[in-house]
Every structure is written in C-alpha cells, then in structure tokens.
OpenMM code with the backbone's topology and positions (N, CA, C; nanometers):
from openmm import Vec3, app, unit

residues = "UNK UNK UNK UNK UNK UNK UNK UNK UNK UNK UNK UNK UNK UNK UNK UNK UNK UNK UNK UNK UNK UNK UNK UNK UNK UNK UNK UNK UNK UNK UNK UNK UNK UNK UNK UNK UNK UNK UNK UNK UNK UNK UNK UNK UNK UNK UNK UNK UNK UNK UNK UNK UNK UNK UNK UNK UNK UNK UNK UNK UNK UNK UNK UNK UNK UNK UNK UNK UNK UNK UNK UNK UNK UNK UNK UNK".split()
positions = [
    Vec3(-15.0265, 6.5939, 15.2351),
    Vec3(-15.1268, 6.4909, 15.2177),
    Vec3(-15.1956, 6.5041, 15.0820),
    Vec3(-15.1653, 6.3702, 15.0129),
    Vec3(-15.2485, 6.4044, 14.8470),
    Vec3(-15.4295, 6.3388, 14.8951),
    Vec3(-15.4515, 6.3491, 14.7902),
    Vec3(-15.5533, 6.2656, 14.7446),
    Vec3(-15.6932, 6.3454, 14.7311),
    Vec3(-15.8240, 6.3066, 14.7144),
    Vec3(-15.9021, 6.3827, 14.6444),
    Vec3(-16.0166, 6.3799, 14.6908),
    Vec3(-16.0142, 6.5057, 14.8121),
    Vec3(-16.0897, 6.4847, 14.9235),
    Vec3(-16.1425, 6.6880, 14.9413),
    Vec3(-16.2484, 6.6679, 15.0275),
    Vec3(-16.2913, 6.8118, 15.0122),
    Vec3(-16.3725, 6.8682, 14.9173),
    Vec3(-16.4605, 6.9612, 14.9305),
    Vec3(-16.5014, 7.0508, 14.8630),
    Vec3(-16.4081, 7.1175, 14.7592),
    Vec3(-16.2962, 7.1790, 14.8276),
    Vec3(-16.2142, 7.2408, 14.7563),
    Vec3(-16.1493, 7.1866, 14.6490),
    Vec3(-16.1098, 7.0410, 14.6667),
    Vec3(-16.0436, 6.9782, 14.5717),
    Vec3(-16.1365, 6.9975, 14.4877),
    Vec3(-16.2635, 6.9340, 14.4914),
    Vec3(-16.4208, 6.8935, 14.4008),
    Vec3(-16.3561, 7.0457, 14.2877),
    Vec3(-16.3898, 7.1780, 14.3792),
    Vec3(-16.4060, 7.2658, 14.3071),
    Vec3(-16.3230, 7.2904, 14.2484),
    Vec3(-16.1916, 7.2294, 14.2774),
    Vec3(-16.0436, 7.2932, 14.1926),
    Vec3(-16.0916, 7.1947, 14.0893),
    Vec3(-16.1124, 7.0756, 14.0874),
    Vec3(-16.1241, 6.9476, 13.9637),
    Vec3(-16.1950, 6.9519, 13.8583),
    Vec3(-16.3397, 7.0605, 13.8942),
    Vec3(-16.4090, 7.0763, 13.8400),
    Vec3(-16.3518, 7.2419, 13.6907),
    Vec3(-16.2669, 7.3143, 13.7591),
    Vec3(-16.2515, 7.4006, 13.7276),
    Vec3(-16.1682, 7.3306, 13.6271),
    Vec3(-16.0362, 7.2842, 13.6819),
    Vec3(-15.9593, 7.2506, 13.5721),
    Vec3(-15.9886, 7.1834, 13.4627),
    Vec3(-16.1321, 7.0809, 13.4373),
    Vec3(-16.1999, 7.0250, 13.3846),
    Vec3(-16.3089, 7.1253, 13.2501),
    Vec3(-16.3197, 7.2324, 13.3281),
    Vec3(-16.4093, 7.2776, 13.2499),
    Vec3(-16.3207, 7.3810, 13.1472),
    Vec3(-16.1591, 7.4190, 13.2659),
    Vec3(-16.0894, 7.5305, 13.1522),
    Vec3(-16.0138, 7.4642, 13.0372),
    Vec3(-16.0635, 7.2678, 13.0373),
    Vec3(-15.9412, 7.1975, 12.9852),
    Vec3(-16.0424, 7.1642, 12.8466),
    Vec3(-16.1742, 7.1551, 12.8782),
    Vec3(-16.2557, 7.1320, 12.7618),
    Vec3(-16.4497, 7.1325, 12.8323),
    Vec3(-16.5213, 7.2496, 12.7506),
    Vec3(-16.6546, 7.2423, 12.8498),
    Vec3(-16.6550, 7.0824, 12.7859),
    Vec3(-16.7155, 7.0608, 12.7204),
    Vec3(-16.7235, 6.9124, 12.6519),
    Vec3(-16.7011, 6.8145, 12.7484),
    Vec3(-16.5826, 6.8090, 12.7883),
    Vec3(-16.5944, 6.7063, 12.8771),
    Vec3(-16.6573, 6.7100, 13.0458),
    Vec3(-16.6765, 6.8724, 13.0406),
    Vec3(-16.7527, 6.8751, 13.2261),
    Vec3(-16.8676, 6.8024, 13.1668),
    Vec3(-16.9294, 6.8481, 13.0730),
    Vec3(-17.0972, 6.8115, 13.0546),
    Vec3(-17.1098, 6.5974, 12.9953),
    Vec3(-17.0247, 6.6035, 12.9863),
    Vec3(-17.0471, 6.4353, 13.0175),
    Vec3(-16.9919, 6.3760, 13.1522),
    Vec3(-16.9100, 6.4572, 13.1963),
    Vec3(-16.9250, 6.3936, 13.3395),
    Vec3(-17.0611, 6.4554, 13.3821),
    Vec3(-17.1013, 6.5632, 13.3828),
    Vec3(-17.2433, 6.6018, 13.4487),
    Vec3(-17.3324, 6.5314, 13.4354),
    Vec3(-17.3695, 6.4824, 13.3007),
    Vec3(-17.5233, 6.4653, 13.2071),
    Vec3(-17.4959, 6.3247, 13.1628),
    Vec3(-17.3755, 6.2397, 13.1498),
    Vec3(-17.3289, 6.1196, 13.0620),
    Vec3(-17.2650, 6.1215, 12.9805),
    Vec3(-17.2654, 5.9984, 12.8734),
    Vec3(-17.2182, 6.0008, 12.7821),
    Vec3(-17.3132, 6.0532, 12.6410),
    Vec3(-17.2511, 6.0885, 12.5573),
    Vec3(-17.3294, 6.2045, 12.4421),
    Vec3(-17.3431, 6.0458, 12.3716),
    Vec3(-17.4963, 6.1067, 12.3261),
    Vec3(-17.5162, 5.9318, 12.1715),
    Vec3(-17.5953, 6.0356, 12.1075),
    Vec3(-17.6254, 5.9759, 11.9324),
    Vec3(-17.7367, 6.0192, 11.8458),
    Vec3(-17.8236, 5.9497, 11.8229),
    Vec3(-17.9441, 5.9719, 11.8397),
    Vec3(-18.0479, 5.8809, 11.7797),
    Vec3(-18.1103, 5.9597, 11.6291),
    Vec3(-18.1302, 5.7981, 11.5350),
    Vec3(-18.2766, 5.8483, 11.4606),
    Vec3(-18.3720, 5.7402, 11.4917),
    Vec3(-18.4778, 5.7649, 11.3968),
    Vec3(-18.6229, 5.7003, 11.4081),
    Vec3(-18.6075, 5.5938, 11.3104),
    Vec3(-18.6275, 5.4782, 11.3823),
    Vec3(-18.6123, 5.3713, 11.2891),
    Vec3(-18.7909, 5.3634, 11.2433),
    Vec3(-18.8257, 5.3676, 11.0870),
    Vec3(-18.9317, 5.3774, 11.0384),
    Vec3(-18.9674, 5.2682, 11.0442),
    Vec3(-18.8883, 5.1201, 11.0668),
    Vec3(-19.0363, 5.0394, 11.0716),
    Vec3(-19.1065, 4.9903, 11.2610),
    Vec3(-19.0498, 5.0267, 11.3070),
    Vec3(-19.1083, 5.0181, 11.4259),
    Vec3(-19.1218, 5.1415, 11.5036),
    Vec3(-19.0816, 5.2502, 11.4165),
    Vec3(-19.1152, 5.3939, 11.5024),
    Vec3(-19.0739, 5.4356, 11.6075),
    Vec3(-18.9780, 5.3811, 11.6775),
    Vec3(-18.9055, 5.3958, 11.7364),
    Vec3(-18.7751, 5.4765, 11.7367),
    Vec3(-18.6792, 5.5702, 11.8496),
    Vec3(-18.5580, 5.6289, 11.8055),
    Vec3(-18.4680, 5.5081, 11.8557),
    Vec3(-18.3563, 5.4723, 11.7934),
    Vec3(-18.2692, 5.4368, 11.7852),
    Vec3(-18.1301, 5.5021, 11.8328),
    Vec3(-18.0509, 5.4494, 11.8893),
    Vec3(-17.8557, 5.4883, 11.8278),
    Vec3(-17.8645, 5.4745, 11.7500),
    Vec3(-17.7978, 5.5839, 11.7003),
    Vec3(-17.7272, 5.5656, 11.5553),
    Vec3(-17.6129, 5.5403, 11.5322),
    Vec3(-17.5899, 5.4051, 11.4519),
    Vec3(-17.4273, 5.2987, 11.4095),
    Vec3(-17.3168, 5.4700, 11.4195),
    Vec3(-17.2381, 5.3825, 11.4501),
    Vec3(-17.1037, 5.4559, 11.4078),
    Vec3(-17.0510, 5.4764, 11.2825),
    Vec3(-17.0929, 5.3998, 11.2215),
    Vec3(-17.0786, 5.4477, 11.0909),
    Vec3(-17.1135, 5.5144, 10.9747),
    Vec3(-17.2100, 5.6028, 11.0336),
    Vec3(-17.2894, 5.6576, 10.9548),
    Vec3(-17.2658, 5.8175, 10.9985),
    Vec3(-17.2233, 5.8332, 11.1342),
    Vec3(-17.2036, 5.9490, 11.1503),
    Vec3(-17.1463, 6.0487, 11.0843),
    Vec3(-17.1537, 6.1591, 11.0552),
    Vec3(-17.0684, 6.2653, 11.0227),
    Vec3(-16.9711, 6.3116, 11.1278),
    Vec3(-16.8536, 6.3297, 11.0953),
    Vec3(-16.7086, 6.3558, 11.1142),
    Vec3(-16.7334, 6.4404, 11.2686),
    Vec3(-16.8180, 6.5556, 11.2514),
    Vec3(-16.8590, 6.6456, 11.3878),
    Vec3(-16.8962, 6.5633, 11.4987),
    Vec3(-17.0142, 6.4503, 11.4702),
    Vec3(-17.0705, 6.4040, 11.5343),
    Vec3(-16.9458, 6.3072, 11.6529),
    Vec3(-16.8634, 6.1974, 11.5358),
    Vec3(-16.7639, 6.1329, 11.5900),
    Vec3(-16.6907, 6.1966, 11.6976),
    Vec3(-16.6498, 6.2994, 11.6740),
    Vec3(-16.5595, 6.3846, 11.7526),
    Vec3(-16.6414, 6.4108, 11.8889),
    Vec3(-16.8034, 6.4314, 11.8757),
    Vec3(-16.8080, 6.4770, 11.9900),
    Vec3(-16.8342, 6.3591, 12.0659),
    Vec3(-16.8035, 6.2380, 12.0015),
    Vec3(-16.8387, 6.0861, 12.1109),
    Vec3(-16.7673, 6.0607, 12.1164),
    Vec3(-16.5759, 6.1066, 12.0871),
    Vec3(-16.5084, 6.0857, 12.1556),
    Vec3(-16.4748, 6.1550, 12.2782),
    Vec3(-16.5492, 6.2375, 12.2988),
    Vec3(-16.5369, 6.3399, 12.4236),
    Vec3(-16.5686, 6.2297, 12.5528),
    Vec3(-16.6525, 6.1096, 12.4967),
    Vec3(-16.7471, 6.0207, 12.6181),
    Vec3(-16.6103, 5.9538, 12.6644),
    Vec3(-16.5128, 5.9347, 12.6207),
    Vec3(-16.4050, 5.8558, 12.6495),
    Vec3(-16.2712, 5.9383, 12.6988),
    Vec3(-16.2731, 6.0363, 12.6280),
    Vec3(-16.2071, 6.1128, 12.7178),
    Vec3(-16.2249, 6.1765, 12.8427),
    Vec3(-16.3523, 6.1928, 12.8469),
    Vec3(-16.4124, 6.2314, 12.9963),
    Vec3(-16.4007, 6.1419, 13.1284),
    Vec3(-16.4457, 5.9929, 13.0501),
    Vec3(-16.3765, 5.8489, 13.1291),
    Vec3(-16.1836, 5.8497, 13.1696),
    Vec3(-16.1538, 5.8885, 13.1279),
    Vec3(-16.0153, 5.9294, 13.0653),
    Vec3(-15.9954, 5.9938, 13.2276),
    Vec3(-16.0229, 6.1423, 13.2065),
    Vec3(-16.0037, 6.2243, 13.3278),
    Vec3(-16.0473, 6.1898, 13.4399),
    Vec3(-16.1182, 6.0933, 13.4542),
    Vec3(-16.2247, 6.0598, 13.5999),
    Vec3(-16.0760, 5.9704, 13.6463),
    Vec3(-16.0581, 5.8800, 13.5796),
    Vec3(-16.0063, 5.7922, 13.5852),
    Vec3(-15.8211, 5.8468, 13.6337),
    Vec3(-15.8164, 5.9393, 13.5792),
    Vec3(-15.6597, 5.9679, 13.6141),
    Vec3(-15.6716, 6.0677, 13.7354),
    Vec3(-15.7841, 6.1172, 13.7522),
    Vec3(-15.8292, 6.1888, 13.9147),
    Vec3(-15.8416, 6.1400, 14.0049),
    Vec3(-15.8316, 5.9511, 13.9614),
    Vec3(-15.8915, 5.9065, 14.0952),
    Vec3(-15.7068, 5.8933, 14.1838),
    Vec3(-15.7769, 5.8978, 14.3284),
    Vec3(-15.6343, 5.7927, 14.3826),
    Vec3(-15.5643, 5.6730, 14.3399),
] * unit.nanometer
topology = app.Topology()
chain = topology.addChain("A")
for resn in residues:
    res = topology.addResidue(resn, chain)
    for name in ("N", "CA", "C"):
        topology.addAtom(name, app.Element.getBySymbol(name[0]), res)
C-alpha cells in the first residue's frame, strides 16, 4: 500500500527533506524566504524587486520554489 499517510511516513519525508537540503525544510516550516528594504519616502519595509538582488540572495529564493517542487512530487 503506497501513499502518504502516518506519522512515520511524515517523519521519513521530513528526514529525507532535511538530508536533501536544510533550506528547503525551513520554507516548508516558516514559508517562503523574501527581502525587504525601507522604502524612504513612506517609511515603510518593502520586497525587494528581483532585480536588485545580489546573486546569494537569488539563490536562496529559489529554494521557495523548489520547496513547492518537493511538496508537490510527495503528494499522491
């Protein structure tokens, strides 16, 4: 019998998840990763465009899609 049921599964899914990349347990845990700055004329934090990011940053917001990625190929 497949499918993705139990504690045990949870805990096997979780494991293989975390030995496959921590990065991606902690956006299934917590969400998806964003950056904000402070937009100075209304003082407010913001997202910050994609295009402005530095190279590190990118990488780790593609983790938000790969994490979607794994949910998605776990399911039934």
């Amino acid at each position: 019998m497949g499918g993705f049921r139990g504690r045990n599964t949870i805990a096997r899914f979780e494991t293989y998840v975390k030995s496959k990349d921590i990065d991606l347990w902690q956006v299934i845990q917590n969400g998806d990763f964003y950056y904000e700055v402070e937009d100075s004329e209304i003082k407010l934090m913001k997202e910050t465009p994609y295009e402005i990011l530095e190279d590190d940053q990118k990488k780790k917001l593609g983790k938000n899609n790969e994490a979607k990625m794994t949910l998605y190929n776990a399911l039934p």
